[in-house]
C-alpha positions in Angstrom: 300.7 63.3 23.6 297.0 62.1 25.3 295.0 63.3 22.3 297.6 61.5 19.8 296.4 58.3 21.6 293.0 58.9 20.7 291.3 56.7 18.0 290.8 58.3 14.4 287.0 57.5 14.9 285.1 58.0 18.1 283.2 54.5 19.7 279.6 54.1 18.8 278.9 54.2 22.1 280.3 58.0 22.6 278.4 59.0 19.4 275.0 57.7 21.0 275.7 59.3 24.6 276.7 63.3 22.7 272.9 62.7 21.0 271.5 62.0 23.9 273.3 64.7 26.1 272.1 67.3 22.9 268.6 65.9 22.8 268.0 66.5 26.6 269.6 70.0 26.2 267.8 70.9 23.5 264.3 69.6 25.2 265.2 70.8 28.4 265.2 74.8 26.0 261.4 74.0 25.0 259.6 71.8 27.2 258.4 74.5 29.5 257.2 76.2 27.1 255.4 73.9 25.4 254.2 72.0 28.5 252.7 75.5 29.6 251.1 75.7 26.1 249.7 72.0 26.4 247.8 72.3 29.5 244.8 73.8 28.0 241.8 70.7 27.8 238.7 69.8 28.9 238.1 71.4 32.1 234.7 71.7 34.6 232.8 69.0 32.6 230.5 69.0 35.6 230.2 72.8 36.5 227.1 73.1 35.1 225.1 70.1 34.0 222.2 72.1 32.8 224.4 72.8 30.5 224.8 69.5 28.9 221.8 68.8 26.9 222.2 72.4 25.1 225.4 71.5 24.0 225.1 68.5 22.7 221.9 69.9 20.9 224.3 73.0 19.7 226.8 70.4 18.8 225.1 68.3 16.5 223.6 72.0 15.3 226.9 73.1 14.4 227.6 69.5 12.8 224.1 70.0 10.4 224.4 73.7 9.7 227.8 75.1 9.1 226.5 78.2 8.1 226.2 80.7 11.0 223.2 82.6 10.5 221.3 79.3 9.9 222.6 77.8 13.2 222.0 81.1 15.4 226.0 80.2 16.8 227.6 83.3 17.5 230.8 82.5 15.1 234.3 82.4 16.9 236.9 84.3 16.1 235.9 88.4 15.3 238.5 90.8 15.7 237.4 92.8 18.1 239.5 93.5 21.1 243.4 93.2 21.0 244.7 95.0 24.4 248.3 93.4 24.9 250.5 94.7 27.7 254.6 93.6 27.3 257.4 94.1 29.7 260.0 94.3 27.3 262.8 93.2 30.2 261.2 89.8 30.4 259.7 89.7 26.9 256.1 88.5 28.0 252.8 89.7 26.9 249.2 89.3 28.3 246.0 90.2 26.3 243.2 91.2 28.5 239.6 90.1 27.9 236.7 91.9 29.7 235.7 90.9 33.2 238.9 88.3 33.2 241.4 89.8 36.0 242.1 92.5 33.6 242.7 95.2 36.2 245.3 93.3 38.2 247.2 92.1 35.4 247.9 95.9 34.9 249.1 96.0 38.2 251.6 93.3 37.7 252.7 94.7 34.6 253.1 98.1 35.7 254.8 96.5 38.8 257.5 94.2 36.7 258.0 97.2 33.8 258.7 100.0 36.2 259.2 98.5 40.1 261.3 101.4 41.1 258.8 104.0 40.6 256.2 101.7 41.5 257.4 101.2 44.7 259.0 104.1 45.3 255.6 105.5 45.2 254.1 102.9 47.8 251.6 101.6 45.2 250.7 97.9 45.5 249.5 95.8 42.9 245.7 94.5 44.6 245.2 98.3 45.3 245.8 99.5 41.9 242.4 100.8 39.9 241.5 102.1 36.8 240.9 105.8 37.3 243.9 106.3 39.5 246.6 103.6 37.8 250.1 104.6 38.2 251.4 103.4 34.4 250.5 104.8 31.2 249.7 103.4 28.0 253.9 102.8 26.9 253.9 99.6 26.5 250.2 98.7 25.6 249.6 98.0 21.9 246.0 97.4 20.3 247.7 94.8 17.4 249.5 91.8 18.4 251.0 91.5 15.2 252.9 94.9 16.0 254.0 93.6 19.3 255.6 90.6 17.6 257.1 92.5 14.7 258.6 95.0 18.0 259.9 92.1 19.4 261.1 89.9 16.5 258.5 87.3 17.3 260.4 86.5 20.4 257.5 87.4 23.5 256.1 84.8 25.7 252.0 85.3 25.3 250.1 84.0 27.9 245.8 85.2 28.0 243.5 83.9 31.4 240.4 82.5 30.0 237.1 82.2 32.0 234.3 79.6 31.9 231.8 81.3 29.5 228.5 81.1 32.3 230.4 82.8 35.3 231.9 85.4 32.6 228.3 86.3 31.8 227.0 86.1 35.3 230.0 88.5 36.6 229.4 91.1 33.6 225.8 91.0 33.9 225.7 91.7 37.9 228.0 94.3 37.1 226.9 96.1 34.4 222.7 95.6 34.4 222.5 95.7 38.3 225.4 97.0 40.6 226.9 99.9 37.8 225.7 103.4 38.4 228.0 105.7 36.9 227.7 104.8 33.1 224.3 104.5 31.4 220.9 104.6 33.1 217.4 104.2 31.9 216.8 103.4 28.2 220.3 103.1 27.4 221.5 100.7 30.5 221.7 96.8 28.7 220.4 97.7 25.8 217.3 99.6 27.8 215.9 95.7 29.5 217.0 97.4 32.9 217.0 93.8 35.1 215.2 91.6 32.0 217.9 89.1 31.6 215.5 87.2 28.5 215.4 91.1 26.7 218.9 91.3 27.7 220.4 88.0 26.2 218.4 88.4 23.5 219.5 92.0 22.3 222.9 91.2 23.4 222.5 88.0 20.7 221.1 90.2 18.2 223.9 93.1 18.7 226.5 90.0 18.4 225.3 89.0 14.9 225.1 92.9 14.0 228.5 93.1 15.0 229.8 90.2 13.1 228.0 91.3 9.8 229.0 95.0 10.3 225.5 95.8 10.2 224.7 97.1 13.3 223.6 100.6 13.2 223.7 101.6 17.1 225.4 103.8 19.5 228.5 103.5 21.1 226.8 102.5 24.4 225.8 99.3 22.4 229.8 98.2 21.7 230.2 98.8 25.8 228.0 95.9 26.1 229.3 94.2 23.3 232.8 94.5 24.4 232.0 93.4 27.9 229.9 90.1 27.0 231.1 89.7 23.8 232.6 85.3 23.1 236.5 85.2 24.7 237.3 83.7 20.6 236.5 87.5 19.7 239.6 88.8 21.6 243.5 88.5 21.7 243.6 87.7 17.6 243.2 84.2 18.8 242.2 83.0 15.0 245.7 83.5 14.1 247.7 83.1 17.2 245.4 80.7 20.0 247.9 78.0 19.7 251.1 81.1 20.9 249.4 81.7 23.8 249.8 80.3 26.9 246.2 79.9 28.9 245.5 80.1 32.2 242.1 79.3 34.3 240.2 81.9 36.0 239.6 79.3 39.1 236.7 79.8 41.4 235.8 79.1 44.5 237.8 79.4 47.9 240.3 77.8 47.1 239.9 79.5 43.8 242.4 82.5 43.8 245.2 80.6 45.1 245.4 77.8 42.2 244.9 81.1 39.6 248.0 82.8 41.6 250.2 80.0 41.2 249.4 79.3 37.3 250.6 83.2 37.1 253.9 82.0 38.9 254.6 79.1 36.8 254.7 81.6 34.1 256.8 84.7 35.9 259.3 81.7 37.2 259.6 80.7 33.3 260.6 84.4 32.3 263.2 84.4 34.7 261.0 86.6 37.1 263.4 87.4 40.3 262.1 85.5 43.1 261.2 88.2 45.2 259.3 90.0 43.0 256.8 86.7 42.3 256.5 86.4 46.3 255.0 90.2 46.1 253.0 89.5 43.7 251.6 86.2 44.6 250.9 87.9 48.4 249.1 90.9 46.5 246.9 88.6 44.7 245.7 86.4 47.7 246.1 88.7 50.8 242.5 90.3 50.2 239.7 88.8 49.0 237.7 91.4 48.1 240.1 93.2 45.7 241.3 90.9 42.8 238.6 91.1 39.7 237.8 94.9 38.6 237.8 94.5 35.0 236.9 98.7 34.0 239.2 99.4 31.3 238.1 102.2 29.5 240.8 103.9 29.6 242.4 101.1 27.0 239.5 100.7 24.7 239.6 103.6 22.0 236.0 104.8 21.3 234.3 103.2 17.8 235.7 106.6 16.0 239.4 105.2 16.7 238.5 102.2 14.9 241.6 102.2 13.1 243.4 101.3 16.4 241.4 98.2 16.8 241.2 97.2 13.1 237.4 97.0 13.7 234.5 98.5 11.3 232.6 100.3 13.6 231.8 103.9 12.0 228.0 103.5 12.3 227.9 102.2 16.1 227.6 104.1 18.7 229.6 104.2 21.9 226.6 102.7 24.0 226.6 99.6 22.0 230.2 99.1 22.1 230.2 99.2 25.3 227.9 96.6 25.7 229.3 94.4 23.5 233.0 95.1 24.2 231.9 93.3 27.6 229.8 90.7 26.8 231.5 89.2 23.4 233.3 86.1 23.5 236.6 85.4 24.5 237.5 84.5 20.9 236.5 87.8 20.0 239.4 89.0 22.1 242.9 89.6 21.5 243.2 88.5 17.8 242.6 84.6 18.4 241.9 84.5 15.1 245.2 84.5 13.7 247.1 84.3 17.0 245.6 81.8 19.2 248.0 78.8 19.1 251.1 82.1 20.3 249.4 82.6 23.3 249.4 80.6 26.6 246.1 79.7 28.1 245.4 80.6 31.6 242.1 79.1 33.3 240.2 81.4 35.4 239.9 79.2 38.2 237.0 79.3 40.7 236.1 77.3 43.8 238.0 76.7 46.9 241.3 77.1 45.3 240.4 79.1 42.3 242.8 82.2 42.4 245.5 80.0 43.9 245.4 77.8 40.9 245.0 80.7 39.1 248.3 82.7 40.8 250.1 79.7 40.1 249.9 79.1 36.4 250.9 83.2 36.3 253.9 82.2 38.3 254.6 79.5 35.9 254.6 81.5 32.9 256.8 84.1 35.0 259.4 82.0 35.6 259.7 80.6 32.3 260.6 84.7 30.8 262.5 84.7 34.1 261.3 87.0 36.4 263.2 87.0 39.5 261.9 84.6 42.5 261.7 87.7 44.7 259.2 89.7 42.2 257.2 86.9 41.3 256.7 86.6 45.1 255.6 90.1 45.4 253.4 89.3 43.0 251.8 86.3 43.8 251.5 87.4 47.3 249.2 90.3 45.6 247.4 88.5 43.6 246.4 86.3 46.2 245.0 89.1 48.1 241.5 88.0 46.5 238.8 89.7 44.3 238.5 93.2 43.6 235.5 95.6 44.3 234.2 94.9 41.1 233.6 91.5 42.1 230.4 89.3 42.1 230.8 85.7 42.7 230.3 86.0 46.7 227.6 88.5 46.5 223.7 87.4 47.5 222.7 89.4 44.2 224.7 86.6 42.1 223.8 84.0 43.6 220.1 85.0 42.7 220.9 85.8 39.2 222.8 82.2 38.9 220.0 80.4 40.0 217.3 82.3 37.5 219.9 81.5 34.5 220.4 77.7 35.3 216.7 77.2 35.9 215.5 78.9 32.6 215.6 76.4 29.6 215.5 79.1 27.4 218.2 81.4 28.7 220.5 78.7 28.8 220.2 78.1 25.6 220.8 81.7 24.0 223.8 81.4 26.8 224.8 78.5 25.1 224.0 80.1 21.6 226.4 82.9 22.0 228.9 81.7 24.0 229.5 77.7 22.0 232.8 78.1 20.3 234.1 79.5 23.7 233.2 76.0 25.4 235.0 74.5 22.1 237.9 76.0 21.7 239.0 76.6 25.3 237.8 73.1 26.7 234.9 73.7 28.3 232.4 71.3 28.4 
């Protein structure tokens, strides 16, 4: 017989080459994974030089005075948001953070969790809004560490993270000059109407407050807070930043393209059906004006459902919240704290190619949970469709606001103030 031929002991040679042909198979199982998870670094070191001399002022700051309220550093890392959507089919999760593509992501989630219905109802995924959205809440969850515990620790995170000075430009064009239908007179931005110095200000006290559980105001003050608050605050990134995967908000014309095709990277990973990531990337670029509303009240549970959001909020009031829930930092957001390294990183890219950057790390992460080619093209295809109606960064009342902010010494300083630890720990510089 053949195999009686065989030697007793196998040729070093053969040992070496089974290794080798294990190793590969074994890397080839977590190396887009972890390459999607190592892409987050320094990123639009020259965006803003006004920027520079503040942090490097901040940074030796930081270095002297470790202690926060000596500093005046908004600290990283408050649990304040966690809004994490899953599509169990593909096992991938996205935490929103205020003013970061939030309302599109729903689309695409409602889109990949239910695409029967979805289209069976002739819904698209750049027309999909707030008030009128065609999922429910099934498969949201305001605790990450739920959503892993539902899903044994096996979901593919992935968050989009913003540089911190368009974040705050976007939210503060929105909500102190172009928003009508929420609060007006002494209770719009903390009652400073178009005073961006009274604004930043109160919005830097109202951070502290926050931090401390001191703060003794309304509601309407955690809008604010939740719109503006540091990207750190979200997402449970203290404990699970280094899970997630990241992708750039990208700016700029090209801007929506490079964000589309970071989305694809992602939807292709996840075994996203090709067809499905052409829809999406076509939603997402066909129309530049609807890509970025970001109104999500529906997900956030007022201060009284604080148990929801694991926050300690009995004594604020919803105008507050609502402030802050918009203007905290990222690491604020979707339990960073504990979470961060679980998550994927996805730039908000702007510029030229910003959402096609931007569509293409989503695609990335897609494809890596395995989302079919042909859904992950629906959905690039709608996220490159462009901004939503909510969307600042081409208007002439931005542009006006941008240039007052970088030629204030002072307000780029309390920028830099409450938004430093989102420049650290997402690579902006």
């Amino acid at each position: 017989m053949f195999w009686q031929s065989l030697p007793s002991k196998p040729p070093l040679f053969l040992i070496l080459l089974f290794i080798i042909i294990f190793a590969t198979y074994i890397w080839q199982q977590i190396s887009s994974n972890f390459d999607l998870r190592a892409e987050v670094q320094m990123k639009d070191a020259a965006k803003y030089p006004e920027l520079k001399p503040h942090y490097e002022e901040l940074e030796k700051m930081a270095q002297q005075n470790p202690v926060v309220n000596i500093s005046g550093i908004v600290p990283p890392f408050h649990r304040l948001e966690e809004i994490i959507l899953v599509t169990p089919k593909y096992r991938l999760a996205t935490c929103q953070i205020e003013k970061i593509m939030s309302t599109v992501r729903d689309g695409i989630f409602c889109y990949l969790t239910n695409t029967t219905e979805f289209l069976a109802h002739n819904r698209t995924i750049s027309t999909e809004y707030w008030t009128t959205r065609f999922c429910d809440n099934q498969f949201v969850y305001h605790d990450l560490d739920k959503a892993m515990e539902d899903y044994n620790n096996n979901l593919t995170l992935f968050s989009v993270i913003r540089h911190p000075i368009d974040r705050f430009l976007s939210g503060y064009v929105d909500k102190c000059i172009n928003e009508q239908e929420y609060y007006k007179g002494e209770k719009r931005c903390f009652g400073c109407k178009q005073d961006m110095k009274c604004f930043v200000e109160k919005l830097h006290r109202n951070l502290f407050e926050y931090y401390t559980n001191t703060t003794k105001n309304s509601s309407v003050t955690y809008y604010y807070v939740r719109h503006f608050a540091p990207q750190t605050w979200y997402c449970n990134f203290k404990e699970h930043k280094n899970d997630y995967i990241f992708v750039d908000y990208h700016t700029g014309p090209k801007g929506i393209q490079m964000t589309a095709k970071e989305f694809d990277r992602i939807f292709e990973e996840v075994q996203v059906p090709a067809d499905m990531r052409a829809l999406i990337q076509s939603e997402m670029l066909s129309d530049q004006e609807n890509q970025l509303r970001t109104n999500y009240g529906y997900l956030f549970p007022t201060p009284q459902d604080k148990d929801s959001l694991t926050l300690n909020t009995t004594k604020n009031s919803s105008i507050t919240y609502y402030y802050v829930r918009h203007f905290a930092p990222q690491t604020w957001y979707c339990n960073f704290k504990d979470h961060k390294n679980d998550y994927i990183l996805v730039d908000y890219h702007t510029g030229p190619k910003g959402i096609e950057m931007t569509a293409k790390e989503f695609d990335k992460i897609f494809e890596q949970v395995q989302v079919p080619a042909d859904m992950r093209a629906v959905i690039q295809s709608e996220m490159l469709k462009g901004t939503t109606k909510h969307s600042t960064v081409h208007s002439e009342t931005r542009r006006k606001v941008q240039q007052q902010l970088l030629s204030d010494d002072y307000l780029m300083r309390f920028l830099m103030l409450l938004y430093y630890h989102d420049f650290v720990e997402f690579g902006f510089r």
